[in-house]
N, C-alpha and C positions, 0 to 999 in steps of 0.2 A: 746285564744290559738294561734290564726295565727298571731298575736302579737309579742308571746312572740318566736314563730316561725323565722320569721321575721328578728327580732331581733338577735337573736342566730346564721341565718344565715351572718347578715349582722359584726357578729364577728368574724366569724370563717372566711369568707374572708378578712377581716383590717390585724388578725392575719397570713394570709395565705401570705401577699402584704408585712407585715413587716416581715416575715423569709425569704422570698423573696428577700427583697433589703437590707436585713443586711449585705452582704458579701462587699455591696457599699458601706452602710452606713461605715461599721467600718474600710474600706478602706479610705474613705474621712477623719473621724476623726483620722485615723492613719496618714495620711500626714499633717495634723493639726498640729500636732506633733514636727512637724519638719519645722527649723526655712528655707527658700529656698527650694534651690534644687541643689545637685552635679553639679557641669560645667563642661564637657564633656573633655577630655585629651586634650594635647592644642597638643600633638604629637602621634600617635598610638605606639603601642611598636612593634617590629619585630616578624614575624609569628614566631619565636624558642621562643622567651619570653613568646607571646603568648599559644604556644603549651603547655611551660613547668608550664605555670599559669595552664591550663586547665589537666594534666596531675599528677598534684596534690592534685589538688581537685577529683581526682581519674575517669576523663574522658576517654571514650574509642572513637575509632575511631577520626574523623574532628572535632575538636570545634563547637558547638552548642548549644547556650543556652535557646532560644526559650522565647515565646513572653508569660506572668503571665498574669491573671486576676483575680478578687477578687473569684469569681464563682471557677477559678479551684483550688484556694488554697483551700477553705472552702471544694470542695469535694474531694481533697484532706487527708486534714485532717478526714474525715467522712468516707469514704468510705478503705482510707489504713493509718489509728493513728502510725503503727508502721513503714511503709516503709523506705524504704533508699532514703534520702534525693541524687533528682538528682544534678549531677555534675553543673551542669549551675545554678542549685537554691544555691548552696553552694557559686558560685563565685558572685552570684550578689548579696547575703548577704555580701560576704568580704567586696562589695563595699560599703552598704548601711551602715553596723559595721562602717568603717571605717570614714562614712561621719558624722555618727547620737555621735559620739565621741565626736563633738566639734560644731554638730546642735542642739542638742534638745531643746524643748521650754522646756517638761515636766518632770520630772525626776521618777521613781520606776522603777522595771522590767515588771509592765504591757505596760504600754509606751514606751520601749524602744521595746520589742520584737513586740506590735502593730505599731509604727513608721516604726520597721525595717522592715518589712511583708509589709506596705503598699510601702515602700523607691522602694525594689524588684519589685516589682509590675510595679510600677514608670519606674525605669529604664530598664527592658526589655520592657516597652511601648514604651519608648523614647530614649534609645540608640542601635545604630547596636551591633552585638556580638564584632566584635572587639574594640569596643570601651570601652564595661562592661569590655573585657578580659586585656585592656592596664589599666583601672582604678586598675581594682584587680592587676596586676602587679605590678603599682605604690605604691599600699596600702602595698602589702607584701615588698617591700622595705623599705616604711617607719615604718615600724611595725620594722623590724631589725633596724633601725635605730634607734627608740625609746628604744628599746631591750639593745642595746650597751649603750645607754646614762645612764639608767638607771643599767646597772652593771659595768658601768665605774667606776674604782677605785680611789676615792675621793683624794685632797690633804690632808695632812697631818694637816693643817688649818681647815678642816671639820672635822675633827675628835675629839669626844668628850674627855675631856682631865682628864687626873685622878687627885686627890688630893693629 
């Protein structure tokens, strides 16, 4: 019986260590994910570009996007499933969407939104806010950019032709 005692305790703590370090674990294999890592703006964008990045993403007051960890996404997610996504967490997905576009090793939507989750993470560890707020900057330009390219009116050459 103190055996099996024993035992039973020494599972419930393994199992208590691995809920414990899963918010890391699935943070590690979420940058797995992802082939590098963003390179940091080679120019900041101007405090108006900035402001107007941060004012979109529906920020109030100073710009602040504040520093993710695997821990506060997880209780995040557990604690408020339906909240409003803060403003800083929106722009430094812009950033992370925008990278994991043309990084990912792995391809489905578990992979992409696990990559993107850990990318965030990533970069509010390792970049200042104005630097996340000059990438998102950049990204929503070139997102217009792509925008136009693709409802840019074909020549007449592209056009498939009748019989």
């Amino acid at each position: 019986m103190r055996r099996v005692l024993q035992s039973a305790l020494v599972l419930l703590f393994a199992m208590a260590a691995l809920l414990l370090a899963s918010p890391y674990i699935l943070y590690r294999v979420g940058l797995h994910g992802v082939e590098g890592r963003p390179q940091k703006p080679g120019q900041l964008a101007t405090e108006q570009q900035q402001a107007s990045v941060w004012k979109a993403a529906r920020g109030e007051g100073a710009p602040q996007i504040g520093t993710m960890n695997p821990y506060s996404m997880a209780a995040g997610f557990l604690i408020e499933p339906g909240a409003r996504t803060p403003a800083g967490e929106r722009i430094a997905w812009q950033v992370a969407s925008d990278y994991l576009l043309t990084h990912r090793r792995r391809q489905g939507t578990l992979w992409w939104h696990l990559s993107g989750a850990a990318l965030m993470i990533w970069l509010t560890r390792n970049w200042s806010d104005e630097e996340i707020l000059s990438a998102a900057f950049q990204a929503s330009t070139n997102r217009v950019v792509r925008r136009e390219a693709i409802d840019a009116p074909r020549s007449s050459q592209d056009l498939p032709r009748s019989r």
